[in-house]
Backbone of each chain as nested JSON, in Angstrom:
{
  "chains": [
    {"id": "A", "residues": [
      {"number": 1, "name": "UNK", "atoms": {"N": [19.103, -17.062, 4.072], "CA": [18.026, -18.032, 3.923], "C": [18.17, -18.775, 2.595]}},
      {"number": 2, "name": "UNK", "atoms": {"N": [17.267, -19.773, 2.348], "CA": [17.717, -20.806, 1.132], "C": [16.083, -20.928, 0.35]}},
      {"number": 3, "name": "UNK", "atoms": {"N": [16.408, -20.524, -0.614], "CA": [14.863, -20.574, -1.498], "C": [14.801, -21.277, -2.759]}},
      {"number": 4, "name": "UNK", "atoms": {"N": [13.595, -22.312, -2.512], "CA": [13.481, -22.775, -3.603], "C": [12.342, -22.387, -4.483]}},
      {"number": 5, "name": "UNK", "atoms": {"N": [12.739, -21.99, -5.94], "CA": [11.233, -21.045, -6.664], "C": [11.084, -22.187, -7.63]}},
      {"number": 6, "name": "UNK", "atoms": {"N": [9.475, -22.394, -7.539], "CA": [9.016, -22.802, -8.623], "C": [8.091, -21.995, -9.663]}},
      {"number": 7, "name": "UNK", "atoms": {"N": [7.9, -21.722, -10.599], "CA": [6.811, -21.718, -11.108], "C": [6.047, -21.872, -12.6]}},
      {"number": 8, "name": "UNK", "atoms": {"N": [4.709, -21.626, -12.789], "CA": [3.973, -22.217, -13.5], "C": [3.083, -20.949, -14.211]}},
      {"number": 9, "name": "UNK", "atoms": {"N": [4.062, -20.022, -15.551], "CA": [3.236, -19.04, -15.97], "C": [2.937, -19.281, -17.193]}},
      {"number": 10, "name": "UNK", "atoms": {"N": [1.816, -18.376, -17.742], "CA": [1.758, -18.652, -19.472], "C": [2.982, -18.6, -20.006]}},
      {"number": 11, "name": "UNK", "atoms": {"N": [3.178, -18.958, -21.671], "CA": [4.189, -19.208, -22.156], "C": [5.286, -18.042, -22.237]}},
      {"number": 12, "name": "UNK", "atoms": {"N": [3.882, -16.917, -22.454], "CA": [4.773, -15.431, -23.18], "C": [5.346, -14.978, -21.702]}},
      {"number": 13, "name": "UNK", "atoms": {"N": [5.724, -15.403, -20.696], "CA": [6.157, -15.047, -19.439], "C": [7.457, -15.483, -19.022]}},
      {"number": 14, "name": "UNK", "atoms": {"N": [7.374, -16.842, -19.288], "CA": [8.25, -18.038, -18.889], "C": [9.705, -17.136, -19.406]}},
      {"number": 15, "name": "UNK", "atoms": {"N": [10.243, -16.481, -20.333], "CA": [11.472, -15.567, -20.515], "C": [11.735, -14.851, -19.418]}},
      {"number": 16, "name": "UNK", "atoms": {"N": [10.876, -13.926, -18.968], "CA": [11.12, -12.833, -18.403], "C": [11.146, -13.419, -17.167]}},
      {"number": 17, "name": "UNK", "atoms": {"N": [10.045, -14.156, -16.554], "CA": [10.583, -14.794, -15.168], "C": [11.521, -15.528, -14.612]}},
      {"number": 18, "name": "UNK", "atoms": {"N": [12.284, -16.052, -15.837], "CA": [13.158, -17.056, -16.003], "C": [14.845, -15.866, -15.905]}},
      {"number": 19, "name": "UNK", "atoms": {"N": [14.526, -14.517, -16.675], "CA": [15.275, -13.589, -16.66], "C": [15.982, -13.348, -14.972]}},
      {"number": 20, "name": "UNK", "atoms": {"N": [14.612, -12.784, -15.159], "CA": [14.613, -12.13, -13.505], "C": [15.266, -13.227, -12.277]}},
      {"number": 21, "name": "UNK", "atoms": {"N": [14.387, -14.236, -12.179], "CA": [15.01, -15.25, -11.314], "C": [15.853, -15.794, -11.521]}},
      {"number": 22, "name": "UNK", "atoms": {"N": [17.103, -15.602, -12.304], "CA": [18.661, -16.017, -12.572], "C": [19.316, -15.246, -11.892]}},
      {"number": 23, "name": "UNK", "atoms": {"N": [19.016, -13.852, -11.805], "CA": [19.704, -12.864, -11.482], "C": [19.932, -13.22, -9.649]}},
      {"number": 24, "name": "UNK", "atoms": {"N": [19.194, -14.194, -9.346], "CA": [19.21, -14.225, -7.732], "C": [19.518, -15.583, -7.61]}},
      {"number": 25, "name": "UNK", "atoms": {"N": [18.982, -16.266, -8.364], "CA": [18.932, -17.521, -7.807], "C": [19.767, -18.521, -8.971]}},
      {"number": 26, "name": "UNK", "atoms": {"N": [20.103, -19.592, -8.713], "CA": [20.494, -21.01, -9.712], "C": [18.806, -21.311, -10.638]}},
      {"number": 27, "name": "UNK", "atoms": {"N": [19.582, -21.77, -11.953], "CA": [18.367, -22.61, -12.429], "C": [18.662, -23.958, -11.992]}},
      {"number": 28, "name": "UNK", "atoms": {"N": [17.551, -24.906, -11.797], "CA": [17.794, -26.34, -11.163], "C": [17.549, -26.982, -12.286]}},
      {"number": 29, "name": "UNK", "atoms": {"N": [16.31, -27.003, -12.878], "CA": [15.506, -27.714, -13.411], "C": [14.148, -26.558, -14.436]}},
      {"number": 30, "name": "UNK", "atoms": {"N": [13.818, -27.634, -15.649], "CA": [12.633, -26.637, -15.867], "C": [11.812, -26.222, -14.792]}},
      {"number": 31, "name": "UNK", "atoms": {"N": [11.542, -24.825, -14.725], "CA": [10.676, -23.872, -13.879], "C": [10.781, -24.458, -12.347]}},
      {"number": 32, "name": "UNK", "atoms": {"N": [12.237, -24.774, -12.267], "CA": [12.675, -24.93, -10.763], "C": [14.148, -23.938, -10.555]}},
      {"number": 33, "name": "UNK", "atoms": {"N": [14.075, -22.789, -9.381], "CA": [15.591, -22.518, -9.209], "C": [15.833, -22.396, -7.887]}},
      {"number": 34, "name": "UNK", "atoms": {"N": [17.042, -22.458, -7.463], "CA": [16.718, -22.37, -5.895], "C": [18.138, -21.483, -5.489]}},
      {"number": 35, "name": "UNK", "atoms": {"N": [18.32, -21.254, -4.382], "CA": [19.795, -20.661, -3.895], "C": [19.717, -19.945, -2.584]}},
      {"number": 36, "name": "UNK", "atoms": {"N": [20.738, -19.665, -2.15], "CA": [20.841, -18.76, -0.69], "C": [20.479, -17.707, -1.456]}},
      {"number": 37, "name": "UNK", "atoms": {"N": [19.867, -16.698, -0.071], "CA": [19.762, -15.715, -0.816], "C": [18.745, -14.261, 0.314]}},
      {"number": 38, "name": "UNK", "atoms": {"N": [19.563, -13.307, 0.589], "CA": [19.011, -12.747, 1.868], "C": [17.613, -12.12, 1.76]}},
      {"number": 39, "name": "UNK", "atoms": {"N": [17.184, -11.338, 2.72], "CA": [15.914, -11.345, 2.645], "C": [15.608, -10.152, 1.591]}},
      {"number": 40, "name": "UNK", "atoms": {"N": [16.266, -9.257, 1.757], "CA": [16.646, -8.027, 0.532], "C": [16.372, -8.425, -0.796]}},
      {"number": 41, "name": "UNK", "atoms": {"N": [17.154, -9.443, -1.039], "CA": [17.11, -9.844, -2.198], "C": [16.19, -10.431, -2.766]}},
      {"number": 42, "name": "UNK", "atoms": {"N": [15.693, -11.197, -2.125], "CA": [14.287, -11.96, -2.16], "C": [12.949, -11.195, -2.455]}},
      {"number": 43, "name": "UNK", "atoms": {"N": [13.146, -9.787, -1.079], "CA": [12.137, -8.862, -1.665], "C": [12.24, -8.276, -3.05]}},
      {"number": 44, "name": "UNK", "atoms": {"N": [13.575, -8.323, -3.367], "CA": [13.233, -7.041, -4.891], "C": [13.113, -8.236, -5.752]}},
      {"number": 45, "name": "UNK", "atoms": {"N": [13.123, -9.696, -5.969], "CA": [12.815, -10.719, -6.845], "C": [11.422, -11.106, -6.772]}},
      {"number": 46, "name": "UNK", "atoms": {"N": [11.262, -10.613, -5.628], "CA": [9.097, -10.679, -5.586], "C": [8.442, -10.05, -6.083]}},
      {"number": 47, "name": "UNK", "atoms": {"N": [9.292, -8.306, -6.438], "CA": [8.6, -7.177, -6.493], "C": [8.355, -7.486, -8.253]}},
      {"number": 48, "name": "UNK", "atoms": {"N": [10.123, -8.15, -8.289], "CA": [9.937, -7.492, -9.97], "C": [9.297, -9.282, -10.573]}},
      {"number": 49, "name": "UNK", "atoms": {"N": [8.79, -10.5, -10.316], "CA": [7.886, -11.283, -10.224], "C": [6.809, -10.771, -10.442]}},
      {"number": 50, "name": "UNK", "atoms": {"N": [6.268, -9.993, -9.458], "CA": [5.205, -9.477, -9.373], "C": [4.866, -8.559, -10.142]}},
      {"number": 51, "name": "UNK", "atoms": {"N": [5.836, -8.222, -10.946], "CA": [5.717, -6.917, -12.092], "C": [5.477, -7.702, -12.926]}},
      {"number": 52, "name": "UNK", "atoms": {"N": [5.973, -9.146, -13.081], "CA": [5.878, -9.393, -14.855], "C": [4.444, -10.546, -14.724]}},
      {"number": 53, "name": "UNK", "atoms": {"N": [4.16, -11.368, -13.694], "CA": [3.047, -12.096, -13.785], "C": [2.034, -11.581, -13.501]}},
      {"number": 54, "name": "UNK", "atoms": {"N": [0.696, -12.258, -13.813], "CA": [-0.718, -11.889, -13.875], "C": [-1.19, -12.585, -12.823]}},
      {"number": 55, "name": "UNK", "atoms": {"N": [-1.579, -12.02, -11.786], "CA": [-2.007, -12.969, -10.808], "C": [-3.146, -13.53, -10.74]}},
      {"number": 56, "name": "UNK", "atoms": {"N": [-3.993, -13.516, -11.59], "CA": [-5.126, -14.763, -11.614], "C": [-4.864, -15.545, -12.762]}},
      {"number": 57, "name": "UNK", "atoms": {"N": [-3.029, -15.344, -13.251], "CA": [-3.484, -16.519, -14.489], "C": [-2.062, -17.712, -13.923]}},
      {"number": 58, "name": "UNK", "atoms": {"N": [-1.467, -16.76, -13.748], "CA": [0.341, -17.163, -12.989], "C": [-0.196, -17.712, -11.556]}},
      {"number": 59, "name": "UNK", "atoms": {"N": [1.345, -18.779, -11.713], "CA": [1.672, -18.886, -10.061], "C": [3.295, -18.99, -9.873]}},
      {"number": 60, "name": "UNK", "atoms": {"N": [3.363, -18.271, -8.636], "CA": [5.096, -18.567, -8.449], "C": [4.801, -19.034, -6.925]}},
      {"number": 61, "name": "UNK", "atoms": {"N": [5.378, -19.997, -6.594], "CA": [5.937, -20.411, -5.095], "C": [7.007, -20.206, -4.537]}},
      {"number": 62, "name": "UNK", "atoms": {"N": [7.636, -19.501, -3.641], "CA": [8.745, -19.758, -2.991], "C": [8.674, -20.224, -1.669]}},
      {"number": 63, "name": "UNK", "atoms": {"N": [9.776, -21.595, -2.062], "CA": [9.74, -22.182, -0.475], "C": [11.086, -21.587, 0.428]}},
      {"number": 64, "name": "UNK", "atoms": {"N": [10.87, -21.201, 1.676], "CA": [11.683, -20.143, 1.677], "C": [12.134, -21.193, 3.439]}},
      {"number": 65, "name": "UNK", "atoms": {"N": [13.342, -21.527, 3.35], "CA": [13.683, -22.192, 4.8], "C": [14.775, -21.369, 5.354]}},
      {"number": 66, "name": "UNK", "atoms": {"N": [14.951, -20.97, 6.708], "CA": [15.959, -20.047, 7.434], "C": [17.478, -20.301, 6.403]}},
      {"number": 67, "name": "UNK", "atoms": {"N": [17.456, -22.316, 6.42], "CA": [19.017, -22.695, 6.083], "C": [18.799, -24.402, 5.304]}},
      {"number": 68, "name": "UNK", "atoms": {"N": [19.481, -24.567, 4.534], "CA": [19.591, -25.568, 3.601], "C": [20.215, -27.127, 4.445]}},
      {"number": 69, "name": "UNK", "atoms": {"N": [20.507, -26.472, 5.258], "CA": [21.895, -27.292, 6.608], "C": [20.748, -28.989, 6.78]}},
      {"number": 70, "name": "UNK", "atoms": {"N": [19.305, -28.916, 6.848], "CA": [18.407, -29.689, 7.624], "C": [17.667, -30.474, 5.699]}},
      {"number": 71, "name": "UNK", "atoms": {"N": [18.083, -29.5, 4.83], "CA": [17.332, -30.503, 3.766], "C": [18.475, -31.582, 3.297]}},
      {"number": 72, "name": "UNK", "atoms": {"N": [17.604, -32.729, 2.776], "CA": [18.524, -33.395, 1.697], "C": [17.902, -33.345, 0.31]}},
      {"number": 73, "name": "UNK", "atoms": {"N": [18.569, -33.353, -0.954], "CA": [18.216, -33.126, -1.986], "C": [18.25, -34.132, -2.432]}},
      {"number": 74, "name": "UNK", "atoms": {"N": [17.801, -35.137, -3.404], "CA": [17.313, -36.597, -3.997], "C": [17.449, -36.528, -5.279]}},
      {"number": 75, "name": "UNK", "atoms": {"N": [18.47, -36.034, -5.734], "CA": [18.339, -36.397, -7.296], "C": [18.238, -37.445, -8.105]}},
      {"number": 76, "name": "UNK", "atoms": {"N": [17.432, -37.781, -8.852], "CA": [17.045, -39.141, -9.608], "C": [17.426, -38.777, -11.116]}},
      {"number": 77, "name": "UNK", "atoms": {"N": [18.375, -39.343, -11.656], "CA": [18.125, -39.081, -13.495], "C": [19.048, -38.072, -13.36]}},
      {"number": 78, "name": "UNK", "atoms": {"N": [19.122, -37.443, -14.595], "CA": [19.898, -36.422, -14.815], "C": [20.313, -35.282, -14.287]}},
      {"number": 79, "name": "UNK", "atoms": {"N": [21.646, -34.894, -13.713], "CA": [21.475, -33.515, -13.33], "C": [21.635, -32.132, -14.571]}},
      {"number": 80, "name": "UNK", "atoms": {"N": [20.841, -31.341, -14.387], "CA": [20.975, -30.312, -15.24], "C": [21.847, -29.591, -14.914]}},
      {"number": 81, "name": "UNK", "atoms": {"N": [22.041, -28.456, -16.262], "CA": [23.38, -27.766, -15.639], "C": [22.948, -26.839, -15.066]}},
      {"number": 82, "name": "UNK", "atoms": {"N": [23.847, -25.635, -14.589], "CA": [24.269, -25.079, -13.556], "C": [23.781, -25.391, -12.164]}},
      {"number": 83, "name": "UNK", "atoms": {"N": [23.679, -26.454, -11.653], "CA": [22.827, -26.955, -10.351], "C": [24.313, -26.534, -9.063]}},
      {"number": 84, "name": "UNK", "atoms": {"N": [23.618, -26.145, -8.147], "CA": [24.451, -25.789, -7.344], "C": [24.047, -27.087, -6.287]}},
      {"number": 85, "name": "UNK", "atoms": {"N": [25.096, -28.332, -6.744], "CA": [24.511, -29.142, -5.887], "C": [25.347, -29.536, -4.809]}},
      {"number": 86, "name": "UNK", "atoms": {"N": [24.41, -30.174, -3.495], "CA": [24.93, -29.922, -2.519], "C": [24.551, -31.417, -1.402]}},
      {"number": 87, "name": "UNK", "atoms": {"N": [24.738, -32.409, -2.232], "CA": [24.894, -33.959, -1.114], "C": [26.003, -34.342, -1.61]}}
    ]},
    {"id": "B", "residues": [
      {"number": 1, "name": "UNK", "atoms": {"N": [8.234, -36.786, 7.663], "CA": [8.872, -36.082, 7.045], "C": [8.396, -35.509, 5.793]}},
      {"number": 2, "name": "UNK", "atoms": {"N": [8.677, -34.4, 5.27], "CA": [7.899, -33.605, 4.36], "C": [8.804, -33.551, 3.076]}},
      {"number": 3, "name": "UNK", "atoms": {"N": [8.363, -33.791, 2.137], "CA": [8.727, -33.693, 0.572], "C": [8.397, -32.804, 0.078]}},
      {"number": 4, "name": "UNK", "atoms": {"N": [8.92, -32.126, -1.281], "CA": [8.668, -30.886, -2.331], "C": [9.607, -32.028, -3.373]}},
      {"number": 5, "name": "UNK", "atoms": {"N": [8.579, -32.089, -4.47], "CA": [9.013, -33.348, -5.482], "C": [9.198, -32.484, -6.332]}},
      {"number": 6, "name": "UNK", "atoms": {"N": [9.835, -32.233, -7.559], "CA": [10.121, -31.354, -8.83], "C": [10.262, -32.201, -10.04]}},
      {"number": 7, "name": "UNK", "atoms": {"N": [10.016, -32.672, -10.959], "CA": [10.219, -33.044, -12.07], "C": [10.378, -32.849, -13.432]}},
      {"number": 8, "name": "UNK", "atoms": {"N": [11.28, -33.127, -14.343], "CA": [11.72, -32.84, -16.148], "C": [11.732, -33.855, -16.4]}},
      {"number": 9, "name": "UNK", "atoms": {"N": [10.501, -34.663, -16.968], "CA": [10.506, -35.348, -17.961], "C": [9.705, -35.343, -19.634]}},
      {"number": 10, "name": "UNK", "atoms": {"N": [10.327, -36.319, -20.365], "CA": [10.029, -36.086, -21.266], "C": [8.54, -36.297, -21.525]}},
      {"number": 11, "name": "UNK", "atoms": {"N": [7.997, -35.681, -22.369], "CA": [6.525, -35.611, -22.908], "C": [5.388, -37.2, -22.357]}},
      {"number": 12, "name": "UNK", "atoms": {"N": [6.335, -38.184, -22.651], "CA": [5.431, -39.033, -22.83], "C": [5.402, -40.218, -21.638]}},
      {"number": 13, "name": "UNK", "atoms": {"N": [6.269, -39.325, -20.222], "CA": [6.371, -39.791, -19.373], "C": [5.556, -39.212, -18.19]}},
      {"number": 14, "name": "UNK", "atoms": {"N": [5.282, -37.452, -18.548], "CA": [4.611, -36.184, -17.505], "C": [3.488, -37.368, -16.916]}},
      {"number": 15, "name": "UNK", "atoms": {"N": [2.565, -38.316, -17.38], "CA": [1.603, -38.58, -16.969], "C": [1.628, -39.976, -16.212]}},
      {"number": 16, "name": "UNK", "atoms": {"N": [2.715, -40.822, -16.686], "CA": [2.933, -41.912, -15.402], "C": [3.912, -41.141, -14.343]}},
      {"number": 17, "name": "UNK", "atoms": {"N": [4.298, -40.379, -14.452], "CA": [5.062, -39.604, -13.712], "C": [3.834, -38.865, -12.136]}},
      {"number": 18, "name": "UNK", "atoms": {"N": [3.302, -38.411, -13.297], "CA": [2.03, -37.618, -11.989], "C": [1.277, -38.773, -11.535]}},
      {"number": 19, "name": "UNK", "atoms": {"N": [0.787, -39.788, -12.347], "CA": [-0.153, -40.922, -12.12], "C": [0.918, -41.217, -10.383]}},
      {"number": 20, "name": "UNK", "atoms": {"N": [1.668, -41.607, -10.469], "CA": [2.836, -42.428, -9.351], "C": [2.719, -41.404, -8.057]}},
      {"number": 21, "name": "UNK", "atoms": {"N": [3.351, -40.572, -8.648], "CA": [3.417, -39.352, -7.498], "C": [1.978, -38.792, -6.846]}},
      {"number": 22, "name": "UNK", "atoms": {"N": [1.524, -39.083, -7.472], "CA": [-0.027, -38.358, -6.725], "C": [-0.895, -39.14, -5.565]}},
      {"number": 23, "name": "UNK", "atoms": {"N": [-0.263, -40.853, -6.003], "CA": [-0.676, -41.511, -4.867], "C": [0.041, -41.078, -3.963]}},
      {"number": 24, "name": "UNK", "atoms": {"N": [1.229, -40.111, -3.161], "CA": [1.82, -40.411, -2.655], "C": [1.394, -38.633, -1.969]}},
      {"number": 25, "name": "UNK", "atoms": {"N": [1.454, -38.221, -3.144], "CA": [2.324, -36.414, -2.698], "C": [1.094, -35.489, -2.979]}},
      {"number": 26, "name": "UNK", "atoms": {"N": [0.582, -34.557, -2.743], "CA": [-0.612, -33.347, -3.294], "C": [0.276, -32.786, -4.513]}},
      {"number": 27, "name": "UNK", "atoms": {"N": [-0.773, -32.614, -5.744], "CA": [-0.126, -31.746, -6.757], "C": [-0.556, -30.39, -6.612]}},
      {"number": 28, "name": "UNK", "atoms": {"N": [1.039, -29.424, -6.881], "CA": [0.915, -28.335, -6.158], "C": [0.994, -27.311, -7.724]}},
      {"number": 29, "name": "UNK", "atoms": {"N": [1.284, -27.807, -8.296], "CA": [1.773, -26.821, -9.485], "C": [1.875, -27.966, -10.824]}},
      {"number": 30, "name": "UNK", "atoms": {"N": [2.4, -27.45, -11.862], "CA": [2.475, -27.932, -13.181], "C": [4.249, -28.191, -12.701]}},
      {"number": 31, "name": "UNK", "atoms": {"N": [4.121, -29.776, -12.728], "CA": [5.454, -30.646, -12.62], "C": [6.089, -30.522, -10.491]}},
      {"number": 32, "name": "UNK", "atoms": {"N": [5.383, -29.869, -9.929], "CA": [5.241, -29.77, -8.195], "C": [4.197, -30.681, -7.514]}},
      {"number": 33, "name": "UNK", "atoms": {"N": [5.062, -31.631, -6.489], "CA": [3.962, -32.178, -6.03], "C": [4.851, -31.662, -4.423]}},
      {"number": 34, "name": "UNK", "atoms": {"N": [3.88, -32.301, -3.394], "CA": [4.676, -31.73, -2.297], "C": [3.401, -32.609, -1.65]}},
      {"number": 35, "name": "UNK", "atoms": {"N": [3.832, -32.724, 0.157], "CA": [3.369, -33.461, 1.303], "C": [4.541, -34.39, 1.823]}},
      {"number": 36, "name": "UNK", "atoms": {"N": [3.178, -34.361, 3.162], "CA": [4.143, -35.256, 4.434], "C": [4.09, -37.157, 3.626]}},
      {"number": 37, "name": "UNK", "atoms": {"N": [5.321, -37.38, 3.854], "CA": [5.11, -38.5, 3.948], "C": [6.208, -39.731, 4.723]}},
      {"number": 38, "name": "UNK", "atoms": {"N": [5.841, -40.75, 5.151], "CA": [6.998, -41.465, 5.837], "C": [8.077, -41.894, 4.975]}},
      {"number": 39, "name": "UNK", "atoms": {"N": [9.014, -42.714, 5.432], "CA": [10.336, -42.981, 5.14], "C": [10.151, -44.229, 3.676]}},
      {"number": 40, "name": "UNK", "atoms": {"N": [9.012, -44.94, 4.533], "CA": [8.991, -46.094, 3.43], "C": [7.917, -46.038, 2.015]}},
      {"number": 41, "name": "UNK", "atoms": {"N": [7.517, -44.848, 2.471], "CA": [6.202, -44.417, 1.681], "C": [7.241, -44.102, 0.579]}},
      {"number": 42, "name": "UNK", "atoms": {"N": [7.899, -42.876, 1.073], "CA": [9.064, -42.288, -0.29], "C": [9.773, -43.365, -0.899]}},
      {"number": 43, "name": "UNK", "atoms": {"N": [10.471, -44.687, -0.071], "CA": [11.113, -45.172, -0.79], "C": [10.223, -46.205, -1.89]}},
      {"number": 44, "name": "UNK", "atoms": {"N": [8.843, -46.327, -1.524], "CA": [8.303, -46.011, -2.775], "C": [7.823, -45.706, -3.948]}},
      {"number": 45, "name": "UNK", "atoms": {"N": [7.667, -44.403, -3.401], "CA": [7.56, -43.987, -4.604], "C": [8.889, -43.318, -5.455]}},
      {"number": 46, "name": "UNK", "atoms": {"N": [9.685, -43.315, -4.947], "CA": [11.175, -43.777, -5.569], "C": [11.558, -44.671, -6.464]}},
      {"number": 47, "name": "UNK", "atoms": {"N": [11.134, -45.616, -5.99], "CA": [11.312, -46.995, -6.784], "C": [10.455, -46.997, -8.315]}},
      {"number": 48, "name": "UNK", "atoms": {"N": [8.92, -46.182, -7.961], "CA": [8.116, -46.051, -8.7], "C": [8.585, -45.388, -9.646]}},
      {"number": 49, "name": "UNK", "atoms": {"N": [9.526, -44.05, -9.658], "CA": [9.598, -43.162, -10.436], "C": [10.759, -43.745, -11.063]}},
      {"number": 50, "name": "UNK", "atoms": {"N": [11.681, -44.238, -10.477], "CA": [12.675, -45.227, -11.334], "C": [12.712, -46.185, -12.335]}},
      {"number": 51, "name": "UNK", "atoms": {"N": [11.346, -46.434, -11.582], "CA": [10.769, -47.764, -13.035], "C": [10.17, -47.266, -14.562]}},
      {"number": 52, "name": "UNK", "atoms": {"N": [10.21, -45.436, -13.7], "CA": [9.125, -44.671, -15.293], "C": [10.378, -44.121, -15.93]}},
      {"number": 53, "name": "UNK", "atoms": {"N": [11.047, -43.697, -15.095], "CA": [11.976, -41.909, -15.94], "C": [13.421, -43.145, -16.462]}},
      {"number": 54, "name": "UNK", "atoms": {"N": [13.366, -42.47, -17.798], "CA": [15.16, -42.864, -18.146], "C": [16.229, -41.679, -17.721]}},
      {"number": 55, "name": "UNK", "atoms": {"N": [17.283, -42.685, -16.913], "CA": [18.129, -41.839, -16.456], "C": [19.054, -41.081, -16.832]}},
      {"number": 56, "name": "UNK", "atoms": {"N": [19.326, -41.22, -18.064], "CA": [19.624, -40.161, -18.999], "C": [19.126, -39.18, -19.912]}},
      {"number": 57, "name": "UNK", "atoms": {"N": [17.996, -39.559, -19.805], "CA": [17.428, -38.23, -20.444], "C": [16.248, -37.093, -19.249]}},
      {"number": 58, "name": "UNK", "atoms": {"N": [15.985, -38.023, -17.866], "CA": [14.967, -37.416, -17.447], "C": [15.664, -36.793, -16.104]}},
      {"number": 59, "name": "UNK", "atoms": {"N": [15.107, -35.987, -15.358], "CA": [15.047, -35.413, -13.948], "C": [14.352, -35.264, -12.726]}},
      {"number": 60, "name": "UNK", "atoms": {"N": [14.058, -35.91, -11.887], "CA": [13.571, -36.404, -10.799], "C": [14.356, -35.389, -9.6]}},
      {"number": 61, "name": "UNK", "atoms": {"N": [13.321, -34.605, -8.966], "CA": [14.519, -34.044, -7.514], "C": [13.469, -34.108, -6.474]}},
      {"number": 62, "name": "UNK", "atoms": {"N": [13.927, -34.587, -5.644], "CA": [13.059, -34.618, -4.384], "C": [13.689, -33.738, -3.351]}},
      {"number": 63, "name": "UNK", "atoms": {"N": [13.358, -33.048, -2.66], "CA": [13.887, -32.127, -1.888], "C": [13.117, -32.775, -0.481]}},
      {"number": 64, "name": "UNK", "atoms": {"N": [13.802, -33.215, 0.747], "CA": [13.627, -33.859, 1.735], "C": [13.972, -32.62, 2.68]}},
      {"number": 65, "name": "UNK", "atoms": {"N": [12.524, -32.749, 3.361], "CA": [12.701, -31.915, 5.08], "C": [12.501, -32.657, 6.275]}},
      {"number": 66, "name": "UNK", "atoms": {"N": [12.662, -32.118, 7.403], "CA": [12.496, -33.184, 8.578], "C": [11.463, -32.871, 8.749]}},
      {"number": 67, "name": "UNK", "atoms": {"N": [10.466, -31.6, 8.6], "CA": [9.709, -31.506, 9.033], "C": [9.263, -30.059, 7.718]}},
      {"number": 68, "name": "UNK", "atoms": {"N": [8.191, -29.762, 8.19], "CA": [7.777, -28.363, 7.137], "C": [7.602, -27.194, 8.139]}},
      {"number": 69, "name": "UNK", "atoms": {"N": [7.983, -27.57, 9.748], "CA": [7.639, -26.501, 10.121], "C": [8.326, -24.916, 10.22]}},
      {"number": 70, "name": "UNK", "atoms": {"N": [9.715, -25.009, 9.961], "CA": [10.547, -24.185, 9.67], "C": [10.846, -23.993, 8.074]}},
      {"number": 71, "name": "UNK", "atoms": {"N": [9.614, -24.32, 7.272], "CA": [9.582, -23.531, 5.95], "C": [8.364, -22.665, 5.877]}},
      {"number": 72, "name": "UNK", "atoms": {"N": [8.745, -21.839, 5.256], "CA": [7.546, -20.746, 5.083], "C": [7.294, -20.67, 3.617]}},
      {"number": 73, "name": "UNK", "atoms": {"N": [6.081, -20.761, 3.065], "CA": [5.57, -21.144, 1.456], "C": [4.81, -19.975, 0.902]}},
      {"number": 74, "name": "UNK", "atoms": {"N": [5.477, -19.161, 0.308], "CA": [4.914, -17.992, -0.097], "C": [4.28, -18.158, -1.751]}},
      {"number": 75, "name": "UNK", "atoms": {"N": [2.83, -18.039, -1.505], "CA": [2.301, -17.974, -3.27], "C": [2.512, -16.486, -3.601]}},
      {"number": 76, "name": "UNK", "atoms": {"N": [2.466, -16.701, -4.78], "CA": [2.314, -15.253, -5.771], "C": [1.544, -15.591, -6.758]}},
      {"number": 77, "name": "UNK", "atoms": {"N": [0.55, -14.802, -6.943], "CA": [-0.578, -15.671, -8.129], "C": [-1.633, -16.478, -8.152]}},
      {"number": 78, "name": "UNK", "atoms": {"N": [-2.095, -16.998, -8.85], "CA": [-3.094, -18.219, -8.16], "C": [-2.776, -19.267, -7.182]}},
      {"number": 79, "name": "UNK", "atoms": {"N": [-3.965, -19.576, -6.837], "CA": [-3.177, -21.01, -5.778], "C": [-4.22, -21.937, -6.762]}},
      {"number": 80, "name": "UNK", "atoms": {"N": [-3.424, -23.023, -7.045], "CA": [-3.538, -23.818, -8.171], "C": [-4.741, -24.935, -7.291]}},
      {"number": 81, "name": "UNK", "atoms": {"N": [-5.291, -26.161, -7.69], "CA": [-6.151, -27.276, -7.272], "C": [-5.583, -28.039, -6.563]}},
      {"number": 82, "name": "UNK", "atoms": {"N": [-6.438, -28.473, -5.487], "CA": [-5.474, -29.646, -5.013], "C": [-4.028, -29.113, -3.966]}},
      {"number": 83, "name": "UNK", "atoms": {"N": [-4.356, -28.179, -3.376], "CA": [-3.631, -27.483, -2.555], "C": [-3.493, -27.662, -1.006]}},
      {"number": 84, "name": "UNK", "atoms": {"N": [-2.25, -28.373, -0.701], "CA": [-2.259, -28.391, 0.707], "C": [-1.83, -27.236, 1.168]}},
      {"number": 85, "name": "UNK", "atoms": {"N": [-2.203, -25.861, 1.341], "CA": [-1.711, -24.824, 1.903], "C": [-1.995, -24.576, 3.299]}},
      {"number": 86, "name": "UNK", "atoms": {"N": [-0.846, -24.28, 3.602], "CA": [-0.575, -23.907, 5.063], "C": [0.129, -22.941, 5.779]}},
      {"number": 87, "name": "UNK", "atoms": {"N": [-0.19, -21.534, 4.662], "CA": [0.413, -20.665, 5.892], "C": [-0.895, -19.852, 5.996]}}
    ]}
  ]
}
């Protein structure tokens, strides 16, 4: 499956979530990363998410599609690095 | 067709940036906007965001679906204002 994570935590967080979600995924963009990535994997990146944010102060989204095959990606402006890009 | 908009820009752009996009997209997060919108609507607000962001210093990604119904949108955390949620 192909996931794209965003999210939006206090400051003292933004390390550790940023930690954690490398380990699975590409960074895209500030507090954007996305990548293939099976469902296994996904669960233990929720679990340990869910270990480091506060859930009434944090938010994380993952948009989570079977396959990447049906999106197109639109980049405008700069690409950042390590982007695993794919048009 | 359904959009997930992402944006990095600099400080003094975040707000014609959201001003543009919001006619267009629901704000979903801090720098996330997302919704359905048609073909000519986007190339809109395309044009719009071109006229704000410099292309060397800023980042614009639009992530294009045919549809949203084969994505699944998992929160973790708050669900922020202004929320088109749908699962």
């Amino acid at each position: 499956m192909y996931v794209i994570m965003v999210y939006d935590v206090t400051e003292d967080k933004v390390s550790k979530v940023l930690k954690s979600a490398r380990k699975y995924l590409n960074w895209i963009q500030n507090s954007v990363l996305e990548g293939e990535i099976t469902e296994a994997k996904l669960f233990q990146l929720k679990k340990e998410i869910s270990d480091i944010i506060e859930k009434d102060k944090d938010s994380v989204i993952f948009y989570v599609l079977p396959t990447k095959k049906n999106m197109v990606k639109d980049v405008m402006g700069i690409l950042k690095k390590e982007q695993d890009f794919f048009i």
